[in-house]
C-alpha positions in Angstrom: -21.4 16.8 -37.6 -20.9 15.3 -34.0 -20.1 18.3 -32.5 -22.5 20.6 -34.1 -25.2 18.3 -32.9 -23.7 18.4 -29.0 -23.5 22.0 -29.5 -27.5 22.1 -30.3 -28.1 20.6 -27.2 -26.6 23.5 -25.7 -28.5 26.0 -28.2 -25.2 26.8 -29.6 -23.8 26.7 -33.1 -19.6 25.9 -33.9 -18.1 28.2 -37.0 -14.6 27.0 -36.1 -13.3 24.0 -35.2 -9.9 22.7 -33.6 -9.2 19.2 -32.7 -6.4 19.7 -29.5 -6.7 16.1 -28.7 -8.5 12.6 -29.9 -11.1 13.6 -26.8 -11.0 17.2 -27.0 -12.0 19.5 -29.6 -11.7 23.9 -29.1 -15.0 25.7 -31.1 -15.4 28.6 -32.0 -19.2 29.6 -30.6 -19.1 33.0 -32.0 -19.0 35.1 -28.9 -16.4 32.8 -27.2 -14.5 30.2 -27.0 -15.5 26.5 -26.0 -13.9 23.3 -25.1 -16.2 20.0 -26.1 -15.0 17.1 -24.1 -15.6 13.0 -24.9 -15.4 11.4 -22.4 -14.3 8.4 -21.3 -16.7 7.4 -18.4 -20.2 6.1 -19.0 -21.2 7.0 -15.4 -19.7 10.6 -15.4 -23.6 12.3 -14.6 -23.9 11.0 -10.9 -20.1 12.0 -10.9 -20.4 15.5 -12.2 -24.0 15.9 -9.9 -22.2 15.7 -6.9 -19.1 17.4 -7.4 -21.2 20.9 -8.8 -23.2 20.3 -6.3 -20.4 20.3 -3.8 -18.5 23.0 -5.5 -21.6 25.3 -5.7 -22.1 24.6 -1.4 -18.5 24.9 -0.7 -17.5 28.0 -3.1 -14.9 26.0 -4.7 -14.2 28.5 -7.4 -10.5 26.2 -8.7 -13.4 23.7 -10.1 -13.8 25.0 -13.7 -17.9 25.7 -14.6 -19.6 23.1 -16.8 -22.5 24.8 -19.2 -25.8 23.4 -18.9 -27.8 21.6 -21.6 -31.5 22.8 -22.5 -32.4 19.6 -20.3 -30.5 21.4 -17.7 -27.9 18.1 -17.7 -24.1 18.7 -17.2 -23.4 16.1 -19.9 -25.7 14.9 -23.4 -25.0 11.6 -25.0 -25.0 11.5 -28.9 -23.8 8.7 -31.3 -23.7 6.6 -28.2 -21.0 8.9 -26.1 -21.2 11.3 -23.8 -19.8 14.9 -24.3 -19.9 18.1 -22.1 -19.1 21.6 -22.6 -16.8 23.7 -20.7 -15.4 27.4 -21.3 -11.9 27.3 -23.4 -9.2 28.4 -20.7 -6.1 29.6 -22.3 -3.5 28.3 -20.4 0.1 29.2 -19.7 2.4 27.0 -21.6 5.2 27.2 -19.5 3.8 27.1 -15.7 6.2 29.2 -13.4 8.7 27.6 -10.7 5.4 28.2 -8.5 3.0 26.4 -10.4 3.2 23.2 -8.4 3.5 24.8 -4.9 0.1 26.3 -5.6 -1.3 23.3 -6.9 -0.8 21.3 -3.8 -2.3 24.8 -2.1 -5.2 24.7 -4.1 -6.1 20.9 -3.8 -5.5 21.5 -0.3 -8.6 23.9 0.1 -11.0 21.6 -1.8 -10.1 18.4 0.7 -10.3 20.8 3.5 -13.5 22.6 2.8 -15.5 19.0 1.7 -13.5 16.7 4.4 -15.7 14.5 6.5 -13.7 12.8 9.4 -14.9 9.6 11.0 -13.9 7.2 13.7 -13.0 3.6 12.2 -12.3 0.2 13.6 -8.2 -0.5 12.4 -9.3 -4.2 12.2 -11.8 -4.2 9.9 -8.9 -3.1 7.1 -6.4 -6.1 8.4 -7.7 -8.6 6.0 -8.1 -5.9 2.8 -4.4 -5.4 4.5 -3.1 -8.6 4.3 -4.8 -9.2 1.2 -3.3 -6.6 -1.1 0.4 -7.5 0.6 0.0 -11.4 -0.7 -1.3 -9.7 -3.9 2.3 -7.6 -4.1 4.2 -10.7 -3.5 2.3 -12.3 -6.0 3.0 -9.7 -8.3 6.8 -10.1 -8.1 6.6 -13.6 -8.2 5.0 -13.3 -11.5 7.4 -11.1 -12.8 10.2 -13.1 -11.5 8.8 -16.1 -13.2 8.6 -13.8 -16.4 11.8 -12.5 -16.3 13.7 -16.5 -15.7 11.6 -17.3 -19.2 13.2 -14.5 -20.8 16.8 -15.5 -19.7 16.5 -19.0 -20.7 16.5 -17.8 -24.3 19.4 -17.5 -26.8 19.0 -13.9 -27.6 17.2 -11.3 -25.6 15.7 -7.9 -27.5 16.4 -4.7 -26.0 13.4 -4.3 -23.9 13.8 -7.7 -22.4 17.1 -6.7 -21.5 15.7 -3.5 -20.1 13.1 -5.8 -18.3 16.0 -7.7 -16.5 17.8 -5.1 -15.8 14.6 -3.6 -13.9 14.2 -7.1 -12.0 16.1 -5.8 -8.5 14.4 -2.2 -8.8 11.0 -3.8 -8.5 12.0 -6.4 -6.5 13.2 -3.4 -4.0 9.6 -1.4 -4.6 7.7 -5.4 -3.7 9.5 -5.2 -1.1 8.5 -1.6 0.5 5.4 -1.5 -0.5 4.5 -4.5 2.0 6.1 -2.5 4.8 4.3 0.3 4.0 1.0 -1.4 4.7 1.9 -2.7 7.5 3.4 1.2 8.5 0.0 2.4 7.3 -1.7 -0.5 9.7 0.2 0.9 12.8 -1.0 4.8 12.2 -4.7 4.0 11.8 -4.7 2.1 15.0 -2.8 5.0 16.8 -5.7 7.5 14.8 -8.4 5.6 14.8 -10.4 7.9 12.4 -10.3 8.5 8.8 -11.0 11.6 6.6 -12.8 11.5 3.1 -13.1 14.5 0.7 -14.0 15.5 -2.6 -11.3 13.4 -4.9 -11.0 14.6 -8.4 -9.6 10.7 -9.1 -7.6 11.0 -12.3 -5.4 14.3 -11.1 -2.4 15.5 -12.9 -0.6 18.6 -14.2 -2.7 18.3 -17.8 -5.7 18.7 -15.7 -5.1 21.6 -14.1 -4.9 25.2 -16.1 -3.2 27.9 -15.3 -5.9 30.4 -16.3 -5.9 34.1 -15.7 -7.8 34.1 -12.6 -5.7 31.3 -10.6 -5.6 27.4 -11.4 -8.4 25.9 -12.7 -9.0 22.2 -11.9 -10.6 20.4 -15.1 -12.1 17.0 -16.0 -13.8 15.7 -13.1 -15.1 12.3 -14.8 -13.4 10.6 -11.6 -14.6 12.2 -9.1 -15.7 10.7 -5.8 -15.7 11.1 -2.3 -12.1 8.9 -1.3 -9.2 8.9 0.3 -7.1 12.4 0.2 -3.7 10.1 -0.3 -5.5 9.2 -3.3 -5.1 12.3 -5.3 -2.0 13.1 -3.6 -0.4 10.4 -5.4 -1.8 10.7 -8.5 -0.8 14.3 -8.8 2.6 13.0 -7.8 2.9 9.8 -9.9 3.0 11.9 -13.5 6.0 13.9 -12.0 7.8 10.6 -10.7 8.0 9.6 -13.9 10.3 12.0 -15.7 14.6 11.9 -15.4 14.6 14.9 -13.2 11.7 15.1 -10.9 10.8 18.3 -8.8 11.9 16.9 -5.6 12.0 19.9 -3.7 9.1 21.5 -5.0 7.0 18.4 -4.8 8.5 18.3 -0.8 7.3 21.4 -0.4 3.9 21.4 -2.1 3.6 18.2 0.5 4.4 20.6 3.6 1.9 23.2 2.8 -0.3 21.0 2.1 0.1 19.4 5.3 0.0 22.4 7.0 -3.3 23.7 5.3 -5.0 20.5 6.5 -5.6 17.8 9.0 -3.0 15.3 6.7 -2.7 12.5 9.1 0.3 9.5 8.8 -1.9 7.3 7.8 -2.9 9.6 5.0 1.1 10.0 3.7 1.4 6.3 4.3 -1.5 5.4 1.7 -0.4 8.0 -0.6 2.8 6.0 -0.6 0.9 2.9 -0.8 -1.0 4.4 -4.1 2.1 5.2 -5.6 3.9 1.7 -5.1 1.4 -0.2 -6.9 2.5 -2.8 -8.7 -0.2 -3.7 -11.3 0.4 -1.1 -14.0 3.7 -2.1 -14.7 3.1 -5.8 -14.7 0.1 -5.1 -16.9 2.7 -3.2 -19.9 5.1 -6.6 -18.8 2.6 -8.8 -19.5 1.6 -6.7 -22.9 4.8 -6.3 -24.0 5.7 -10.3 -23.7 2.3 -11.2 -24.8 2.5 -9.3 -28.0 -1.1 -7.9 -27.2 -0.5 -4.2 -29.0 1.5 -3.4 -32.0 3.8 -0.3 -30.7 7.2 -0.8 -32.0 9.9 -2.1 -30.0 11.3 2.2 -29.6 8.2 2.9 -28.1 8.3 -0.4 -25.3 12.0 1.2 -24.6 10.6 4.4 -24.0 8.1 2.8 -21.4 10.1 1.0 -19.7 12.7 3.1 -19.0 10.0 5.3 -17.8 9.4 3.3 -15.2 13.0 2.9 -14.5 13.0 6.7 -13.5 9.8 6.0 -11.7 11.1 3.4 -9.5 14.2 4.7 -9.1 12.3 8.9 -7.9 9.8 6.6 -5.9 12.6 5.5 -3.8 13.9 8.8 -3.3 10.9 10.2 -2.9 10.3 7.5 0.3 13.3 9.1 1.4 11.6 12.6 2.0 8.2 11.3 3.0 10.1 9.2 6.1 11.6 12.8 6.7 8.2 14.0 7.2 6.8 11.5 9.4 9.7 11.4 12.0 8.4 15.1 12.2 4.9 13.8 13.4 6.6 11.7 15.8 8.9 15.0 16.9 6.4 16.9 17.2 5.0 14.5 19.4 7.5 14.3 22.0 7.6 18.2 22.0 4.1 18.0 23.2 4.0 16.0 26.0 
């Protein structure tokens, strides 16, 4: 009933119906295909505004179309929620080896074409600087306290063993991450500007389709104008997460990227910064010992040794991205 009365709003009518996700449902519309999406944002309108508005001025055809209401609004509410309509793309299951090279090509294009670079003052970040480092620290402090409660018991279960066993790989990652804002620090002083662009804010492989026409970026319920190191990372986070990452593709989605665009060292450094944050996993810590959700003790396993192969890829990814700088600082030298 839900989604017939969306549909109205958009003087269509569903005949068949497939629920592909809690949030996502495929309809049948009788000429075509459509995808009806919940979502999960109540402010998604000003959101969706200015990101067709930008993609409209800037020819960003990798942004997939929304359909308009009869009130001409990208999204209607009903029952409470908001919903919007969007053609149904039928997307490759298995993405080629290339899939991520062009992805970083294509994101590249829509930071480039809506990039707005502006001079800054370095010291007016020192104390959000300083700030988020003492924040890290207190992070692992937390988790240290955490983990020395958890050893002073008789028996451990499995995923506060796991938990333990995690306690120098975070520890390691605290650790970086504070140099990494003070690396990040150092590179906007040398800079002294900053470039904002069109961030689709919640990016990963799910949300972009490999459609017949090219990739097709999808639900832009984040969107806002932010740092580019921003969705660098979060495109990269999802991989980092997995037993065998795509280094080398991932390295060189990063280099063509680079070279398609102005990516700056204090641009890698904050994407380095996004990536090393500490709060999501102390968040599932804190769930896990606090007993807050019901998910058997398989599934807090699984988690956690997720982030074991995150941690453990982060690092190695460092690795590559310090690669990559020492080129900016090569390159340097080659030019005076």
């Amino acid at each position: 009933m839900t989604m017939n009365l969306v549909l109205s709003r958009y003087g269509m009518f569903g005949y068949e119906k497939k629920e592909i996700t809690p949030n996502v449902t495929k309809i049948f519309v009788g000429d075509k295909s459509v995808a009806v999406k919940k979502a999960k944002r109540k402010d998604l309108i000003n959101r969706f505004r200015m990101t067709y508005q930008l993609a409209r001025y800037y020819r960003l055809s990798m942004i997939v179309p929304l359909y308009i209401s009869k009130q001409n609004e990208l999204a209607v509410q009903s029952g409470g929620e908001w919903y919007y309509v969007m053609p149904w793309i039928e997307s490759s299951a298995n993405p080629s080896a290339s899939y991520y090279t062009r992805l970083f090509s294509e994101l590249a294009s829509i930071h480039t074409r809506t990039a707005h670079v502006s001079s800054c003052n370095p010291e007016y970040y020192e104390e959000w600087a300083d700030r988020q480092q003492k924040e890290t620290e207190q992070h692992f402090l937390r988790y240290e306290k955490k983990i020395g409660q958890v050893e002073n018991r008789h028996y451990m279960s499995p995923c506060e063993y796991q938990l333990c066993y995690l306690y120098p790989l975070f520890h390691d990652v605290c650790r970086r991450a504070g140099r990494w804002y003070n690396r990040w620090q150092d590179y906007l002083s040398e800079e002294k500007q900053m470039r904002t662009v069109l961030c689709h804010g919640s990016l990963r492989p799910s949300h972009v389709l490999q459609g017949k026409n090219g990739l097709m970026f999808i639900n832009w319920e984040s969107a806002h104008m932010g740092h580019p190191g921003t969705d660098l990372g979060s495109l990269i986070r999802n991989a980092l997460s997995s037993p065998w990452p795509p280094f080398d593709t991932i390295e060189k989605g990063l280099r063509d990227y680079r070279n398609k665009t102005s990516l700056e060292r204090n641009e890698l450094a904050w994407m380095m910064l996004y990536l090393m944050r500490t709060d999501l996993f102390l968040s599932h810590v804190d769930q896990y010992l606090n007993r807050q959700q019901s998910a058997p003790e398989v599934k807090w396993a699984q988690r956690f040794e997720r982030f074991r192969f995150y941690f453990s890829n982060l690092l190695s990814l460092e690795e590559k991205v310090n690669q990559m700088l020492q080129e900016y600082s090569d390159d340097q030298i080659q030019s005076k």
